[in-house]
TORZAFI-213601 format. One record per atom (N, C-alpha, C, CB): residue number from 0; residue in three letters; atom name; y, z, x. Coordinates in steps of 0.02 Angstrom, whole numbers. Each point is the difference from the previous one (the first is absolute). Glycine has a CB too. Layout:
REM TORZAFI-213601
NUM|ALA|CA|Y|Z|X
...
END
This chain:
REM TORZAFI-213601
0|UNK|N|-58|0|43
0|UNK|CA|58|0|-43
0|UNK|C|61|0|45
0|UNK|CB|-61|61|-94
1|UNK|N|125|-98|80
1|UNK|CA|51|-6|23
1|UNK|C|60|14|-72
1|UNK|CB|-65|-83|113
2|UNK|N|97|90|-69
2|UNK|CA|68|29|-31
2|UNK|C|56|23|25
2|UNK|CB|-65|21|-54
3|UNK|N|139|-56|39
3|UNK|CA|54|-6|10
3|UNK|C|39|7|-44
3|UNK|CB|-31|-47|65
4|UNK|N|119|91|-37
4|UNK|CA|41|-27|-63
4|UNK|C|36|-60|18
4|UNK|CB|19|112|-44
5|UNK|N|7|-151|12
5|UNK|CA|39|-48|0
5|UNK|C|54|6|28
5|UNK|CB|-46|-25|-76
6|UNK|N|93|-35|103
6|UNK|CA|84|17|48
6|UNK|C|12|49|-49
6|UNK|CB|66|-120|58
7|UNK|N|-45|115|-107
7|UNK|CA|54|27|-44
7|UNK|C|-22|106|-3
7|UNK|CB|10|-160|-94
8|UNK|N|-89|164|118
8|UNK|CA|-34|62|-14
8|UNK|C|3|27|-79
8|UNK|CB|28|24|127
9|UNK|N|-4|-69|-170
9|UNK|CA|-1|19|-61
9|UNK|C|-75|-7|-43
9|UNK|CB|129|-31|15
10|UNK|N|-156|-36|31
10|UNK|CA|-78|-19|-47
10|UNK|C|-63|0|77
10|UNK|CB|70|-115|-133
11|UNK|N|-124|150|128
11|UNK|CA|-50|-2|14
11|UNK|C|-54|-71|-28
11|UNK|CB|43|134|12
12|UNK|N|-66|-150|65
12|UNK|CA|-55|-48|0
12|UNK|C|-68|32|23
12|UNK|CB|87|-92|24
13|UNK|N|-125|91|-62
13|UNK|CA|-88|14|27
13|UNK|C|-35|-48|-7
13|UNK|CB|-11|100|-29
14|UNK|N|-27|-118|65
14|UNK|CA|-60|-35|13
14|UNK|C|-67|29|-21
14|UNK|CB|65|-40|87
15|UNK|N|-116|41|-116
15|UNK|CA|-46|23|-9
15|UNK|C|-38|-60|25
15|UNK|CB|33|88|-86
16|UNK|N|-80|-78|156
16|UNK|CA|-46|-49|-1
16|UNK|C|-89|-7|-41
16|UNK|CB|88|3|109
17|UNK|N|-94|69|-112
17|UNK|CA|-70|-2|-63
17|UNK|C|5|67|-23
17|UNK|CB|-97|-83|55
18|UNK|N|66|89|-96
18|UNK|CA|-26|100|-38
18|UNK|C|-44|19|44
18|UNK|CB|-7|-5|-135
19|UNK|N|23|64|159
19|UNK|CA|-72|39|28
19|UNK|C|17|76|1
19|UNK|CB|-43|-103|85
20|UNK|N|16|118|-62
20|UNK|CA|-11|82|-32
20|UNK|C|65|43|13
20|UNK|CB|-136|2|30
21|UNK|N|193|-26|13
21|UNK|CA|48|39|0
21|UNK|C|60|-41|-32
21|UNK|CB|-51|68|99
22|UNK|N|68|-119|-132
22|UNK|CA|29|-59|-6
22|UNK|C|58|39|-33
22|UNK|CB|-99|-101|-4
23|UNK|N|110|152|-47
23|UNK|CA|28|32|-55
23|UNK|C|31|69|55
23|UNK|CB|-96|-49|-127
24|UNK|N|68|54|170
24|UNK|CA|39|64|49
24|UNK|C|32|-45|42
24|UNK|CB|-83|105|8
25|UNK|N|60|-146|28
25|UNK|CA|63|-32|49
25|UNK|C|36|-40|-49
25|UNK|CB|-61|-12|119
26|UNK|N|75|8|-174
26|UNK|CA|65|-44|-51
26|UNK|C|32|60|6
26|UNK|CB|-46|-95|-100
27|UNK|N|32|141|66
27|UNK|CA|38|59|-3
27|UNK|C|18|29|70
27|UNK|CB|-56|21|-109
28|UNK|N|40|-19|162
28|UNK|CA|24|31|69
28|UNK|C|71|-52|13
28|UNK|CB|-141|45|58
29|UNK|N|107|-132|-76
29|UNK|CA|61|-33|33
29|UNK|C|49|0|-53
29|UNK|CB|-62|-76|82
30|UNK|N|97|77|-139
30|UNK|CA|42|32|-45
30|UNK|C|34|54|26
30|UNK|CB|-66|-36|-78
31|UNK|N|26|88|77
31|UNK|CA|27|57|17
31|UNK|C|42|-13|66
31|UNK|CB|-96|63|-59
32|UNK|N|73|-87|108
32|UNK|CA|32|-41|61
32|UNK|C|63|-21|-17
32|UNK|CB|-101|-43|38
33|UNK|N|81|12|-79
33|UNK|CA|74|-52|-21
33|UNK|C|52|52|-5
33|UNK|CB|-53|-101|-80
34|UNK|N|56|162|31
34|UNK|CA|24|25|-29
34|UNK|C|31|67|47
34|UNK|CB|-71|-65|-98
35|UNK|N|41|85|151
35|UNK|CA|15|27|49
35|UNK|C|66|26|51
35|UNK|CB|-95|-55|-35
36|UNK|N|120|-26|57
36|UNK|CA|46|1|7
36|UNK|C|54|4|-39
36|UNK|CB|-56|-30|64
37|UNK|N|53|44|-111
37|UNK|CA|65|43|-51
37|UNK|C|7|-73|-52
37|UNK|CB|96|101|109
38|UNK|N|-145|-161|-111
38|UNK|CA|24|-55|-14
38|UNK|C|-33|16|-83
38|UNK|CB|10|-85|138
39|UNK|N|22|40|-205
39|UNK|CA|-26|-6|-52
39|UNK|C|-29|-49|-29
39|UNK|CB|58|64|2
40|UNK|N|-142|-82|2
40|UNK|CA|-26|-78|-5
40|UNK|C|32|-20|-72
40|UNK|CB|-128|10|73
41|UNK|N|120|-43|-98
41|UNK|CA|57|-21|-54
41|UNK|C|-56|-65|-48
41|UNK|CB|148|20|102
42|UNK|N|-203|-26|-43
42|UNK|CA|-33|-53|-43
42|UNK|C|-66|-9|61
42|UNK|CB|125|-74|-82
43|UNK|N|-185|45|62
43|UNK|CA|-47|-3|54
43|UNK|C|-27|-69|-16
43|UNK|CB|-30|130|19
44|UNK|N|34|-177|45
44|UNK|CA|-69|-57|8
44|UNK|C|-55|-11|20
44|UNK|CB|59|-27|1
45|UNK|N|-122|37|-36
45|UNK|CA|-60|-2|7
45|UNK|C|-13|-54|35
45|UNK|CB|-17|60|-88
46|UNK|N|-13|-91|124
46|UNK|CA|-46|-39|39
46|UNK|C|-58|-11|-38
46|UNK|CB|40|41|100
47|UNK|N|-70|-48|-131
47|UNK|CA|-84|-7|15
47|UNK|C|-24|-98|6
47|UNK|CB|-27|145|-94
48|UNK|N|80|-177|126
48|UNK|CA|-24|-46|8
48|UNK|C|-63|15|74
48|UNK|CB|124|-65|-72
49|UNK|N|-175|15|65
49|UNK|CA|-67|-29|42
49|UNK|C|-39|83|7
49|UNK|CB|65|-130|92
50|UNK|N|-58|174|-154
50|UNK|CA|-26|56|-13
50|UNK|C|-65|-15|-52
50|UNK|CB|121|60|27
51|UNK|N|-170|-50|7
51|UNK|CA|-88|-19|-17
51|UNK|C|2|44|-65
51|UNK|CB|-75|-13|136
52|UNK|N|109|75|-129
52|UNK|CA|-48|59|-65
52|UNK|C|-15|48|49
52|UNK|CB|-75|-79|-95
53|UNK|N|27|104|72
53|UNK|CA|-52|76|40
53|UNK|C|-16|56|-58
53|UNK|CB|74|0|131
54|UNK|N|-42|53|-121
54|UNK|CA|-40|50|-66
54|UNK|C|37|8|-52
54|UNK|CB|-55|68|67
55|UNK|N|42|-68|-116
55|UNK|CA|35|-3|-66
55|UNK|C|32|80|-5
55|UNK|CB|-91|-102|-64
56|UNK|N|72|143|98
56|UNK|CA|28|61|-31
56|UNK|C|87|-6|51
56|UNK|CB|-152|91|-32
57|UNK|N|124|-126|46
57|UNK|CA|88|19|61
57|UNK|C|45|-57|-41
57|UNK|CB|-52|23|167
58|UNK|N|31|-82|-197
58|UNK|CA|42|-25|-73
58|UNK|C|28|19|-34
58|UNK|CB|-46|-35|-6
59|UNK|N|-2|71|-22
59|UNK|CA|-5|57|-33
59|UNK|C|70|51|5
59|UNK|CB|-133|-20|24
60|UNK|N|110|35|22
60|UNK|CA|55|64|14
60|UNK|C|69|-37|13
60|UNK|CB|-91|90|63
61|UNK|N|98|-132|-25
61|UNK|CA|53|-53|13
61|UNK|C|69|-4|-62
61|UNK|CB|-116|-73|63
62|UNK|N|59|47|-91
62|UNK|CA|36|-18|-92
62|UNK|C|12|58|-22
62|UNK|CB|-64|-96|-46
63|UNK|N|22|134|44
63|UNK|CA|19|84|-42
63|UNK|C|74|12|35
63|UNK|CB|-143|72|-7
64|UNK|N|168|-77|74
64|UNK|CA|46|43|47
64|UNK|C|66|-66|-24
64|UNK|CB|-99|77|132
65|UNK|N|98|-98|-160
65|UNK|CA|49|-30|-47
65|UNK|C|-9|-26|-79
65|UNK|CB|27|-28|113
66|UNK|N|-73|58|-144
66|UNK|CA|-8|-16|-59
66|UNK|C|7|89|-54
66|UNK|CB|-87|-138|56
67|UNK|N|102|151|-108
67|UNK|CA|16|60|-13
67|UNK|C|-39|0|-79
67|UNK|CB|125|14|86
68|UNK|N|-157|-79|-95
68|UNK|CA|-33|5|-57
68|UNK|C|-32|-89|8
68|UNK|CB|88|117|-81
69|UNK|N|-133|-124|19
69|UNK|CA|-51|-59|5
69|UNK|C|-57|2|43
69|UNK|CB|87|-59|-23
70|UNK|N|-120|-7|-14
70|UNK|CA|-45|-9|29
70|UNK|C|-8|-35|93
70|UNK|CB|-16|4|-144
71|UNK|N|-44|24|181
71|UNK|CA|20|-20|83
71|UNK|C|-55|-68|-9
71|UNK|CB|30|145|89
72|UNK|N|-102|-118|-109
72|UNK|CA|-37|-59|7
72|UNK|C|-66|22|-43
72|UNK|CB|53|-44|126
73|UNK|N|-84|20|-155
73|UNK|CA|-55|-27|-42
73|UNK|C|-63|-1|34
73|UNK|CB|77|-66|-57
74|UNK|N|-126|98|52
74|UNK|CA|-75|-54|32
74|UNK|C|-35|-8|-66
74|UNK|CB|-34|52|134
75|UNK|N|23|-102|-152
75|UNK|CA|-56|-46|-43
75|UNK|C|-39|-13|15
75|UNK|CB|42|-35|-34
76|UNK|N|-119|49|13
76|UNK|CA|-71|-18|3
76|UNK|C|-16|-73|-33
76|UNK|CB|-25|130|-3
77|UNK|N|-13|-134|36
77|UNK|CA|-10|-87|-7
77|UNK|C|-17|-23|-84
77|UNK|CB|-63|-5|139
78|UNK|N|49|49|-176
78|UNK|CA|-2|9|-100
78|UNK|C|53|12|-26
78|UNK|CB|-93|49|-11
79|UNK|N|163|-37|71
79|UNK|CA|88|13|-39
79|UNK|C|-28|79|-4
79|UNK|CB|58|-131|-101
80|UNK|N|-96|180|113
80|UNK|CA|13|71|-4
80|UNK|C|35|15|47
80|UNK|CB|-86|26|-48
81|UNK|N|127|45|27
81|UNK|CA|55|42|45
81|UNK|C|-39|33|41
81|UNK|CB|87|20|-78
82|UNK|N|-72|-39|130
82|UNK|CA|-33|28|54
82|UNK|C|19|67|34
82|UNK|CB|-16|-112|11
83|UNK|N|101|99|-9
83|UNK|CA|54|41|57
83|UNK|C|63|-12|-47
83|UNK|CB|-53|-29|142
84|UNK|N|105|90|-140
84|UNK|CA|57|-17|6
84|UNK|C|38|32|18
84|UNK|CB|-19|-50|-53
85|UNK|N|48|11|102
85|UNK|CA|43|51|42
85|UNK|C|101|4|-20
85|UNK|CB|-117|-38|113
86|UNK|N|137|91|-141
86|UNK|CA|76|-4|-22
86|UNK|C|24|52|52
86|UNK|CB|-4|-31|-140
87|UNK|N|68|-6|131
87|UNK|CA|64|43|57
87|UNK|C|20|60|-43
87|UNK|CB|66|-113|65
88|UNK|N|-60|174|-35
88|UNK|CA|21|48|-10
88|UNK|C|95|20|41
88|UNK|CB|-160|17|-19
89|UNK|N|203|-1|-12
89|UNK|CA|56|-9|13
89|UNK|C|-1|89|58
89|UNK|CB|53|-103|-140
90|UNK|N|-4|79|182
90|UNK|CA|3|53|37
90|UNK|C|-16|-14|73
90|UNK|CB|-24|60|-101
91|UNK|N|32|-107|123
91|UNK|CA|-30|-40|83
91|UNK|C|64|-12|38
91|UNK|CB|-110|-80|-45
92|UNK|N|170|85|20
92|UNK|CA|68|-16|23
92|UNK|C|14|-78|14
92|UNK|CB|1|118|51
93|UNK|N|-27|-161|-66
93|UNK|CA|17|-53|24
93|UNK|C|22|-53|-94
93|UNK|CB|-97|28|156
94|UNK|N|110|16|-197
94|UNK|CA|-2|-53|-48
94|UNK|C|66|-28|-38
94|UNK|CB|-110|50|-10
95|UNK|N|161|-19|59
95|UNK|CA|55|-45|-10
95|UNK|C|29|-43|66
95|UNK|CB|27|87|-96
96|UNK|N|-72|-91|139
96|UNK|CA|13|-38|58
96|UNK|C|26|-75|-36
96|UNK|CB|-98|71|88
97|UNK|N|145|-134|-48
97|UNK|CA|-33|-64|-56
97|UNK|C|-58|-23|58
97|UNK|CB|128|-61|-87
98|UNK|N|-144|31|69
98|UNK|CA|-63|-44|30
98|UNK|C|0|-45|-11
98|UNK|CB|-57|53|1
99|UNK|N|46|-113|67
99|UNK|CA|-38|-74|16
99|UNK|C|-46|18|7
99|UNK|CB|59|-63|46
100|UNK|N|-103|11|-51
100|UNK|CA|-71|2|18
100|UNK|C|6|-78|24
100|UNK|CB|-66|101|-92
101|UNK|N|32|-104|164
101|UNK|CA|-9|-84|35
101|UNK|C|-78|-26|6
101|UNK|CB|110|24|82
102|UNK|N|-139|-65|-135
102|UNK|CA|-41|-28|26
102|UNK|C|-30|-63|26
102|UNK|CB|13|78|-46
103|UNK|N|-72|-104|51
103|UNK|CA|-10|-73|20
103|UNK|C|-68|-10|-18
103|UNK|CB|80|-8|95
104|UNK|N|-99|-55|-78
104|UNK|CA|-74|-20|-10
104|UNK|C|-41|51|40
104|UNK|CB|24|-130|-14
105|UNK|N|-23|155|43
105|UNK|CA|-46|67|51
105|UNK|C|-7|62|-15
105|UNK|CB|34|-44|80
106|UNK|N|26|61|-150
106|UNK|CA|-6|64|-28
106|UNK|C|-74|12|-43
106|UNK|CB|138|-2|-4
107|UNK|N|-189|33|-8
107|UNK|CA|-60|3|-17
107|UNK|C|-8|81|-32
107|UNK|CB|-36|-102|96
108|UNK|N|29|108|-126
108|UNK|CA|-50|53|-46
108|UNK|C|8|49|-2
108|UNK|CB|-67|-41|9
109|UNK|N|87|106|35
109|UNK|CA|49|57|-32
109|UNK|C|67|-31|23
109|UNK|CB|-79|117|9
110|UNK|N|107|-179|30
110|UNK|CA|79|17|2
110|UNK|C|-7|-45|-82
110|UNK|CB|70|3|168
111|UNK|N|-85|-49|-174
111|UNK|CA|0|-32|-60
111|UNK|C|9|56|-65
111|UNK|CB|-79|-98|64
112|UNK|N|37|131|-52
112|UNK|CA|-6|65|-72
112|UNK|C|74|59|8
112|UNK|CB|-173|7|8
113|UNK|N|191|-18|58
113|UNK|CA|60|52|0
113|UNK|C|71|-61|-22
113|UNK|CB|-62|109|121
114|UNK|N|49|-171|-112
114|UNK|CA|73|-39|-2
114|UNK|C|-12|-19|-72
114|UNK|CB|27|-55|131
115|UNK|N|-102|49|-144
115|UNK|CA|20|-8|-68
115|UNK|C|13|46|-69
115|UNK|CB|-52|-82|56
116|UNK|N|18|141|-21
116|UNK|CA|-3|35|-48
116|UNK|C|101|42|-12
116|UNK|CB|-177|13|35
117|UNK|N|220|-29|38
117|UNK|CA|54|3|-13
117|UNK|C|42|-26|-23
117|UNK|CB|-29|33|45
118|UNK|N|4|-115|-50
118|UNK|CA|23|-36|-27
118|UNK|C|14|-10|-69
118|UNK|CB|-34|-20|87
119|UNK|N|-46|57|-122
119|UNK|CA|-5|1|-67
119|UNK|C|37|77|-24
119|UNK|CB|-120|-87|5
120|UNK|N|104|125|19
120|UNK|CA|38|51|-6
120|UNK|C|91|-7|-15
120|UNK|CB|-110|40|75
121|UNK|N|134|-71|-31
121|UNK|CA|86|-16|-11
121|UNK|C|24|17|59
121|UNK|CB|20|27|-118
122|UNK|N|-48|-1|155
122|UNK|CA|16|48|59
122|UNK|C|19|-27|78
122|UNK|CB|-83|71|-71
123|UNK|N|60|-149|66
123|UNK|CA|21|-28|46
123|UNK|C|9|-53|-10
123|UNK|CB|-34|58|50
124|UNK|N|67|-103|6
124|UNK|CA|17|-88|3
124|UNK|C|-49|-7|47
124|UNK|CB|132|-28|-19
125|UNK|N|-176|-21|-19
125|UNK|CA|-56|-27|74
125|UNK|C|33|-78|22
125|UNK|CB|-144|63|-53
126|UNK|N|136|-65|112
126|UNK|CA|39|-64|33
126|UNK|C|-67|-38|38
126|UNK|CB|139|66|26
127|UNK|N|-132|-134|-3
127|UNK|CA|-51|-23|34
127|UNK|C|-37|-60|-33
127|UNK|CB|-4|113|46
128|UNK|N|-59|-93|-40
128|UNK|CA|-25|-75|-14
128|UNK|C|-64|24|-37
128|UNK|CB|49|-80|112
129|UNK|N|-102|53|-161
129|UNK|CA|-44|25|-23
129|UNK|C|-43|33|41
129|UNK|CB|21|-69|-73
130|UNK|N|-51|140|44
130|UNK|CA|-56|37|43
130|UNK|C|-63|-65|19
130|UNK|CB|25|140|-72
131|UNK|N|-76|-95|91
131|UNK|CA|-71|-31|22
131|UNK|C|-38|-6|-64
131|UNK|CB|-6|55|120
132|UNK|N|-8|6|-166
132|UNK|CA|-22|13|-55
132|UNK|C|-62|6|-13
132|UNK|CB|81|-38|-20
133|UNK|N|-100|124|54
133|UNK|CA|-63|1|7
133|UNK|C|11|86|-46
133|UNK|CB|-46|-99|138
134|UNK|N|18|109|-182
134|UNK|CA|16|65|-31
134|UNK|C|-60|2|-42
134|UNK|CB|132|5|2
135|UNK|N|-195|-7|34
135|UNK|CA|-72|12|-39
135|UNK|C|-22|47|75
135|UNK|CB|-39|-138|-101
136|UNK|N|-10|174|49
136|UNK|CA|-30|72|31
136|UNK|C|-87|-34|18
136|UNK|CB|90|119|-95
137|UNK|N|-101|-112|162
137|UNK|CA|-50|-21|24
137|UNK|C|-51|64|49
137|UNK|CB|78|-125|-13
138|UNK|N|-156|103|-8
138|UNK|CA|-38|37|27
138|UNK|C|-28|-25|52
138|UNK|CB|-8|46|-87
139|UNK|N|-20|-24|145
139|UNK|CA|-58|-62|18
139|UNK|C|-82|46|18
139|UNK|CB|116|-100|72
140|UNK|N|-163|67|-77
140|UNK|CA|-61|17|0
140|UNK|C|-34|-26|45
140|UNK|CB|10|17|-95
141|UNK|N|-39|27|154
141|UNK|CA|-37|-21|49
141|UNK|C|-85|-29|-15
141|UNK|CB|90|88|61
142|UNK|N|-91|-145|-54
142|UNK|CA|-79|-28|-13
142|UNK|C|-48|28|45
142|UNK|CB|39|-109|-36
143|UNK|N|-106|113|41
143|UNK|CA|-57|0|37
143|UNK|C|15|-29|61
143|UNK|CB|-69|-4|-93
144|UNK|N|73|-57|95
144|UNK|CA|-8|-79|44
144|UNK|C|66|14|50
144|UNK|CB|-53|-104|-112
145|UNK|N|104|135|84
145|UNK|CA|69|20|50
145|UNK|C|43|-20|-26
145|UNK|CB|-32|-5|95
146|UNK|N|36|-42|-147
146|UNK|CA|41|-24|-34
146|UNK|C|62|41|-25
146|UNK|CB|-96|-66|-17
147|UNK|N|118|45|-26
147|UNK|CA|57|37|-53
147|UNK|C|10|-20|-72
147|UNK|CB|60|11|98
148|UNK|N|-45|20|-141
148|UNK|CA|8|-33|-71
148|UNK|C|58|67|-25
148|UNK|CB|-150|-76|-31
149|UNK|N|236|2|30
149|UNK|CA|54|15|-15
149|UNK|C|-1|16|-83
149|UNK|CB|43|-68|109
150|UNK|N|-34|105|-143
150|UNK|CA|8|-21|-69
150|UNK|C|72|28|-57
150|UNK|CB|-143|-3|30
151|UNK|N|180|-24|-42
151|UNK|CA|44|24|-46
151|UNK|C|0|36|-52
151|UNK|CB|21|-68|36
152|UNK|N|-10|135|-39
152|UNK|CA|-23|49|-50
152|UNK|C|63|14|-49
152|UNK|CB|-90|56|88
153|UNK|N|153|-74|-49
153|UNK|CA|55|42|-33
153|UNK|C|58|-47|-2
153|UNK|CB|-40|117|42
154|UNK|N|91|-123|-84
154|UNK|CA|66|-26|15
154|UNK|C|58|58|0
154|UNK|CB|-43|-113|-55
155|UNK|N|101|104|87
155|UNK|CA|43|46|-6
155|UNK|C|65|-28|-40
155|UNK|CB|-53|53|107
156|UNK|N|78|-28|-140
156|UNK|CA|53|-15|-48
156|UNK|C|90|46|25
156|UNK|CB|-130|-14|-108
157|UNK|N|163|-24|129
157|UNK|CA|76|34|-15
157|UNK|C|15|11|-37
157|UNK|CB|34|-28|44
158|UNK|N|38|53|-61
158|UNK|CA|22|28|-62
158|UNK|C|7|-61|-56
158|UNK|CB|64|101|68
159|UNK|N|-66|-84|-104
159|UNK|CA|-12|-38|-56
159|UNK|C|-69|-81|-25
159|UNK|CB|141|61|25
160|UNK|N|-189|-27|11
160|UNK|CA|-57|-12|9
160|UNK|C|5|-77|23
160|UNK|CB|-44|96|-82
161|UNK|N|94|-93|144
161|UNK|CA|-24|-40|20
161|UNK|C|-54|-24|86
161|UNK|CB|104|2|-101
162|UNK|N|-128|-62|74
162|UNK|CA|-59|-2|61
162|UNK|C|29|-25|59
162|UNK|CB|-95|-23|-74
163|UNK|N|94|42|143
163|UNK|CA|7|-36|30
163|UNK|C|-29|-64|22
163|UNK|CB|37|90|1
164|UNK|N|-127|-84|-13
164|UNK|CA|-40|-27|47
164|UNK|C|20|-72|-49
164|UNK|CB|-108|107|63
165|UNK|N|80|-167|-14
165|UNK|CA|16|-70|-12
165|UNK|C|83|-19|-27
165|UNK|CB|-138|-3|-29
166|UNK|N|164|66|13
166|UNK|CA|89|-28|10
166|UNK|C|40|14|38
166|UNK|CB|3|-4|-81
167|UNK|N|-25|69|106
167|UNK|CA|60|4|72
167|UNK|C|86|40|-35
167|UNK|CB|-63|-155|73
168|UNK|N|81|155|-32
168|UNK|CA|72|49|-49
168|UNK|C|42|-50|25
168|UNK|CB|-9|150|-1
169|UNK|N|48|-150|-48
169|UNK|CA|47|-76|0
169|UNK|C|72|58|22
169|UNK|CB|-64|-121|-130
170|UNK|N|78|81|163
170|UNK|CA|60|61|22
170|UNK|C|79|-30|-60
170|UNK|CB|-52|19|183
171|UNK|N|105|38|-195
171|UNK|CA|41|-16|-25
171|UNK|C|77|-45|43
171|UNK|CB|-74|103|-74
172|UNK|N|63|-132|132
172|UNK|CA|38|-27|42
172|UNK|C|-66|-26|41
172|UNK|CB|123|77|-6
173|UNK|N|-114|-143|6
173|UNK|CA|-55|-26|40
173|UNK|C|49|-32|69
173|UNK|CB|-102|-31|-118
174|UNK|N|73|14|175
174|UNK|CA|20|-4|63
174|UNK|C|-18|-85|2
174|UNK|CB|-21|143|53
175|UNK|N|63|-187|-15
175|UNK|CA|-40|-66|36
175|UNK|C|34|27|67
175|UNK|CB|-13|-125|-96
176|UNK|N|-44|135|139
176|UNK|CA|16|-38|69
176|UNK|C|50|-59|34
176|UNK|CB|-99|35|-24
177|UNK|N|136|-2|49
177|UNK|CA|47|-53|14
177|UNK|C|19|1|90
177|UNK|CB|54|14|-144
178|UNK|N|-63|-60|156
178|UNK|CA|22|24|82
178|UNK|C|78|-43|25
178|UNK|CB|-156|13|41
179|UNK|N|209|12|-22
179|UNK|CA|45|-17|18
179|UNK|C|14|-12|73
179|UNK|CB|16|45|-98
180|UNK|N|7|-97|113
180|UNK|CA|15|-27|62
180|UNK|C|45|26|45
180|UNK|CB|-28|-81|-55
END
């Protein structure tokens, strides 16, 4: 994870390059950073562009630490039963921050579930270019022979039930590449 404030020190930039087991303590250490030098962040830009995913609970928590109510994310069993649901509980300090959220074709499966589920929420502007759009819950099963057998058990749903997998989160400001001379 990386993280900066901007010239102005009014808005904070983080990078999140994947979820893993401390992903939700170092956001919160580099904030607090920010905030340190006597400065007041005023607004924060998420990164999770060419961000794979990793564990859903650090999503999870992600979205909660700016969300103060709604739904975070959904798991669906392959028959449409409720599997999971996970809602934000208000009280994380982060839920009047404003928020960007930046993604791209490389964003994948918990950043996907955190940009979108902020997206659907109201809570942020996602910028960029469509996710990857992979938001199904997978097992895999070791064969006899050495093999493997992948199988899709689950889908995950953002707020307002929506799926990511096969659409990807369409961001609300999309980006073209442009290179100037």
């Amino acid at each position: 994870m990386a993280g900066r404030l901007l010239d102005d020190k009014r808005f904070g930039l983080i990078k999140i390059k994947n979820f893993q087991e401390d992903t939700v303590e170092q956001f919160r250490k580099t904030l607090m950073g920010f905030e340190s030098g006597g400065n007041r962040v005023e607004g924060l830009i998420l990164d999770l562009r060419n961000n794979p995913g990793g564990l859903l609970d650090q999503a999870v928590a992600l979205c909660d630490f700016f969300l103060s109510r709604g739904v975070i994310v959904k798991t669906v069993g392959a028959r449409g039963e409720m599997l999971e649901n996970e809602r934000a509980q208000p009280g994380d300090g982060g839920e009047e921050i404003p928020l960007v959220v930046i993604v791209n074709e490389n964003s994948a499966s918990a950043s996907e579930i955190v940009a979108g589920t902020l997206q659907n929420n109201d809570r942020a502007l996602v910028i960029g270019n469509r996710s990857f759009s992979k938001g199904s819950v997978q097992t895999v099963f070791d064969l006899k022979d050495g093999s493997a057998l992948k199988l899709t058990i689950a889908k995950y749903l953002t707020a307002k039930d929506y799926s990511v997998q096969s659409k990807g989160i369409n961001p609300d400001v999309g980006l073209i590449p442009v290179t100037v001379p």
